[in-house]
C-alpha positions as a Python dict, from the first residue, in 0.01 Angstrom:
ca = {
    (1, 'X'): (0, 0, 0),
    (2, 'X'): (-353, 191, -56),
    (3, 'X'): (-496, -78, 236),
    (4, 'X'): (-234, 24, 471),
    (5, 'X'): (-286, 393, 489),
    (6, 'X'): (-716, 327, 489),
    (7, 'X'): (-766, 395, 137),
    (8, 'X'): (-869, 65, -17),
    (9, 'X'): (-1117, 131, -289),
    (10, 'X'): (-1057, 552, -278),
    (11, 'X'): (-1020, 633, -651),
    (12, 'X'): (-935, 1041, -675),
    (13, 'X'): (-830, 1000, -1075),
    (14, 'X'): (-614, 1339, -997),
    (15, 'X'): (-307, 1432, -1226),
    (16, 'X'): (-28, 1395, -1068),
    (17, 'X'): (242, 1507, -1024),
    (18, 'X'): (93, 1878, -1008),
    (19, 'X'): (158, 2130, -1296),
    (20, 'X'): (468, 2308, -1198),
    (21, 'X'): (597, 2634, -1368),
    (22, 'X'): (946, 2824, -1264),
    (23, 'X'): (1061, 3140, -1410),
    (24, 'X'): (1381, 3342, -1270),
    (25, 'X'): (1519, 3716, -1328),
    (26, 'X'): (1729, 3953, -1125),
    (27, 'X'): (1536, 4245, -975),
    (28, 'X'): (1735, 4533, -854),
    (29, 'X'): (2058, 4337, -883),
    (30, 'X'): (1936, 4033, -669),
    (31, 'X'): (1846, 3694, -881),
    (32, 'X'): (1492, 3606, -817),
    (33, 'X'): (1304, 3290, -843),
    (34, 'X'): (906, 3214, -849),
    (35, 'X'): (779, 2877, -913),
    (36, 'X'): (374, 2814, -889),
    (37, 'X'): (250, 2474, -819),
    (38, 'X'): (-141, 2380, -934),
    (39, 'X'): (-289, 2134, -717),
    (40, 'X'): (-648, 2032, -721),
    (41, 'X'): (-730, 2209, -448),
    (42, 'X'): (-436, 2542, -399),
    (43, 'X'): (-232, 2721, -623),
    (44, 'X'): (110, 2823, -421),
    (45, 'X'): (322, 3064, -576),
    (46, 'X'): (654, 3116, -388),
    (47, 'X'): (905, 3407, -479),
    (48, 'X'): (1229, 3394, -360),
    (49, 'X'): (1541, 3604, -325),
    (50, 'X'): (1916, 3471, -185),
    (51, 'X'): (1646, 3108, -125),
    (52, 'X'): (1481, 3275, 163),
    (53, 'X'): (1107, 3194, 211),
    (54, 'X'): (1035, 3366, 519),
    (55, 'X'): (643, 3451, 526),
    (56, 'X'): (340, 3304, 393),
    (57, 'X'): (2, 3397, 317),
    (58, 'X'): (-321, 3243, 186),
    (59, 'X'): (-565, 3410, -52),
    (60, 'X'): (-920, 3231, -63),
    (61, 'X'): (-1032, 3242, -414),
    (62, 'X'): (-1384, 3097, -351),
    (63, 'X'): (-1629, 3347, -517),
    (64, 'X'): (-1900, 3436, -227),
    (65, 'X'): (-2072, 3736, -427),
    (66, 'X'): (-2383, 3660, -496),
    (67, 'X'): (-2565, 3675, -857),
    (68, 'X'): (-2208, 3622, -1007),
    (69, 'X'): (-2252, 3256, -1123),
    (70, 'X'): (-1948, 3129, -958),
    (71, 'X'): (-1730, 3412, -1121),
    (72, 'X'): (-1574, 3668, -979),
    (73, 'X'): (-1659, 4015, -1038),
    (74, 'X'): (-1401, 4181, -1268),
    (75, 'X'): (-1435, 4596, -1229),
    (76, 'X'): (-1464, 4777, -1504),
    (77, 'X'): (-1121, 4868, -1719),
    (78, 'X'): (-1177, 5233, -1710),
    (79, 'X'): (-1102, 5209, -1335),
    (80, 'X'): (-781, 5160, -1212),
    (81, 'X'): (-703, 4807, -1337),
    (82, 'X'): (-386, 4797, -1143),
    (83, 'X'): (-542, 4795, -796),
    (84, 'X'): (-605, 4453, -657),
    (85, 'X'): (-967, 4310, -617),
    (86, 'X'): (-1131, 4444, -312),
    (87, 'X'): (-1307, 4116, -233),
    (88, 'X'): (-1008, 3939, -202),
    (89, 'X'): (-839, 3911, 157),
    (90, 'X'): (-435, 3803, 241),
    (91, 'X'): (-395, 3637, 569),
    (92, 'X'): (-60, 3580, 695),
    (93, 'X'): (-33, 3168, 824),
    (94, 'X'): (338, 3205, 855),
    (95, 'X'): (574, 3477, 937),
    (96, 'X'): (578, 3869, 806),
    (97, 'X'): (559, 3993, 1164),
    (98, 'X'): (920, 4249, 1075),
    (99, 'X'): (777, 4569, 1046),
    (100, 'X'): (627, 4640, 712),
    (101, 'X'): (624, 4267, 613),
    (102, 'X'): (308, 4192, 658),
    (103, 'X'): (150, 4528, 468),
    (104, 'X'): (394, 4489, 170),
    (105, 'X'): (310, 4060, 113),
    (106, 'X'): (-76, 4108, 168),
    (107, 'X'): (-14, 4331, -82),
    (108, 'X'): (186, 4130, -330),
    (109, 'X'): (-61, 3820, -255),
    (110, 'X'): (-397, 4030, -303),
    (111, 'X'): (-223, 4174, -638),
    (112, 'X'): (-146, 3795, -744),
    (113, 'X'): (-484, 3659, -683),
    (114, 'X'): (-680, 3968, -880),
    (115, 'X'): (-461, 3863, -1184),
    (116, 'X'): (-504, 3528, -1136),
    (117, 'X'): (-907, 3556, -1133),
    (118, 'X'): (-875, 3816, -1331),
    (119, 'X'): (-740, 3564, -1602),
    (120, 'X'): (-1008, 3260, -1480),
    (121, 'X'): (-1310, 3451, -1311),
    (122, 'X'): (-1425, 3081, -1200),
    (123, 'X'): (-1097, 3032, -1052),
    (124, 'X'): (-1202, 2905, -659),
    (125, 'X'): (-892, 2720, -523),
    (126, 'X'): (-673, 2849, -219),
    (127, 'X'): (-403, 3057, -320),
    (128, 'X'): (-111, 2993, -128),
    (129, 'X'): (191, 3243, -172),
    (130, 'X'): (535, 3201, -21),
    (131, 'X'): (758, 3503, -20),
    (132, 'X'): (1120, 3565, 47),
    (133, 'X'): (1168, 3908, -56),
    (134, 'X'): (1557, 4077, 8),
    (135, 'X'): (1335, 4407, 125),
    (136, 'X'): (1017, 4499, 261),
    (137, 'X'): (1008, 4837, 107),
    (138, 'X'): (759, 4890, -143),
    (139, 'X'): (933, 5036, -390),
    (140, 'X'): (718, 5076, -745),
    (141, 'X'): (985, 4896, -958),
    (142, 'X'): (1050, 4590, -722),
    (143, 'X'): (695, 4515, -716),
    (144, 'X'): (608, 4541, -1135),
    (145, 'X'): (933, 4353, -1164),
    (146, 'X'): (791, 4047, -934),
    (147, 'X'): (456, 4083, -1057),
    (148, 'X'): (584, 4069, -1423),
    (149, 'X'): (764, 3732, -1321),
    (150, 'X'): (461, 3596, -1164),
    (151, 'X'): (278, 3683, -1454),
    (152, 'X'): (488, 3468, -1651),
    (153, 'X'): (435, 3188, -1404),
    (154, 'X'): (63, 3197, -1383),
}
């Protein structure tokens, strides 16, 4: 099989299948799910409300400050630690054109990444995050309620 698709000889030696983690809760009366997925070369979270995933963004994780060693720059804990990283950037690749989509899921990606490096400061895979939210309002609860279930997941 490896000589029909070109690949006679290619040894990657990656796990497989990738490490999978799923956690579920209701938020604000609606069940929500988020499952993250580690591949060699992403991390894709998706959350997910009624099993809608209706816009997706990507959070590069590659450290490009320079003098950090490969790690990224955690701020200082006497600032607010609950802002996200401001070297990180959320592109949308997939939806979150409704109004206020967009503005709300860079914000829950950008907030997802900073913990993740936050956690593994030499973390430099592509974070890929799949969202499927009932609302786009940003109400304060909502979004510590997914965050705490991503949390769990990460």
């Amino acid at each position: 099989m490896a000589e029909t698709l070109g690949l006679h000889g290619l040894n990657l030696d990656l796990p497989f299948p990738a490490a999978t983690k799923r956690v579920s809760g209701n938020i604000n009366g609606i069940h929500t799910d988020v499952m993250t997925i580690k591949f060699s070369d992403k991390i894709m979270i998706t959350i997910s409300q009624k099993g809608r995933l209706g816009h997706w963004l990507h959070v590069p994780l590659e450290n490009k400050n320079p003098g950090t060693e490969g790690q990224h720059r955690i701020p200082d804990p006497a600032n607010d630690g609950l802002l996200p990283l401001s070297n990180l950037t959320a592109t949308s690749i997939l939806g979150g054109r409704a109004p206020g989509h967009e503005i709300v899921g860079q914000l829950y990606a950008r907030q997802i990444a900073s913990a993740i490096v936050t956690k593994t400061p030499n973390e430099n895979r592509l974070l890929v995050v799949g969202l499927g939210l009932e609302t786009a309002e940003a109400d304060r609860d909502v979004f510590f309620a997914v965050i705490d279930l991503v949390l769990q997941c990460i």
